[in-house]
Structures are given as structure tokens and as C-alpha cells.
C-alpha positions as CSV (number, residue, x, y, z in Angstrom):
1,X,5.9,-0.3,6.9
2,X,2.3,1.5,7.5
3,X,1.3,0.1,5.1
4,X,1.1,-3.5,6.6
5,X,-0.7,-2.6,9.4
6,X,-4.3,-1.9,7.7
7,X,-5.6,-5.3,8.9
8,X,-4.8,-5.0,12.4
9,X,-6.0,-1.0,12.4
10,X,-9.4,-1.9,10.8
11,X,-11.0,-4.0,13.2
12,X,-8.9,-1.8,16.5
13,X,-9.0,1.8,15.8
14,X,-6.3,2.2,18.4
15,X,-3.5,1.5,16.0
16,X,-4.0,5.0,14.6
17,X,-2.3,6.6,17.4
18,X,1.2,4.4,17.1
19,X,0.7,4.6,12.8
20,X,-1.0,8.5,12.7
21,X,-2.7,7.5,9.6
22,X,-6.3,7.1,9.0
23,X,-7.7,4.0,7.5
24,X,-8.3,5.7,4.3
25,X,-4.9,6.9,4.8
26,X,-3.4,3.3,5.0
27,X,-6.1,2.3,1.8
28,X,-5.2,4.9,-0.8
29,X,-1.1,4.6,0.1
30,X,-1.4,0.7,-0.5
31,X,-3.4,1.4,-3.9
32,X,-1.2,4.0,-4.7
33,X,2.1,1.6,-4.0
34,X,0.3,-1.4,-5.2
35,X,0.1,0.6,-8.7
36,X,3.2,2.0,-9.0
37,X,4.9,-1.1,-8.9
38,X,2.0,-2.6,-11.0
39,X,3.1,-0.2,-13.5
40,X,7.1,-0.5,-13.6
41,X,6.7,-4.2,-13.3
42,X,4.4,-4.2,-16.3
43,X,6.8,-1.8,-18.5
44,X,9.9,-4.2,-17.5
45,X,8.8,-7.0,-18.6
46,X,6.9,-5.4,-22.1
47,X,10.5,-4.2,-23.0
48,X,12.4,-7.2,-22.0
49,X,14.1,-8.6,-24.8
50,X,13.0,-13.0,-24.4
């Protein structure tokens, strides 16, 4: 649930002491989420029988 809070942490740098994550913390775990599921997603559907 980190992951959501990028917008409000960007702008307020206070946020990092209730998330203890950087903002390129918060940026490379939703790019690394956002493309995992990307990827399953995308290999689900190739090899779903229509």
C-alpha cells in the first residue's frame, strides 16, 4: 500500500518518515509492480484459448 502514496510524498517530503521509503524508492517499486503484472497479464491473455 506504499506504493499509493507517491503523490502525496512528492510534493511533502514528510511522508517518508510514516512510509520509510524514498521517492525513488516508491518510483522504481511502482515500475517494478506496474511490469510484473504488465507481463502476466500479457502472457494470459496470448495463451487464452477465444
Amino acid at each position: 500500500m506504499n506504493m499509493l502514496n507517491l503523490m502525496a510524498q512528492l510534493p511533502d517530503p514528510s511522508y517518508q518518515k510514516d512510509t520509510h521509503l524514498s521517492n525513488a524508492q516508491l518510483l522504481a517499486g511502482i515500475i517494478g509492480y506496474s511490469g510484473f503484472f504488465l507481463a502476466i497479464s500479457y502472457w494470459r491473455f496470448k495463451h487464452k484459448r477465444v
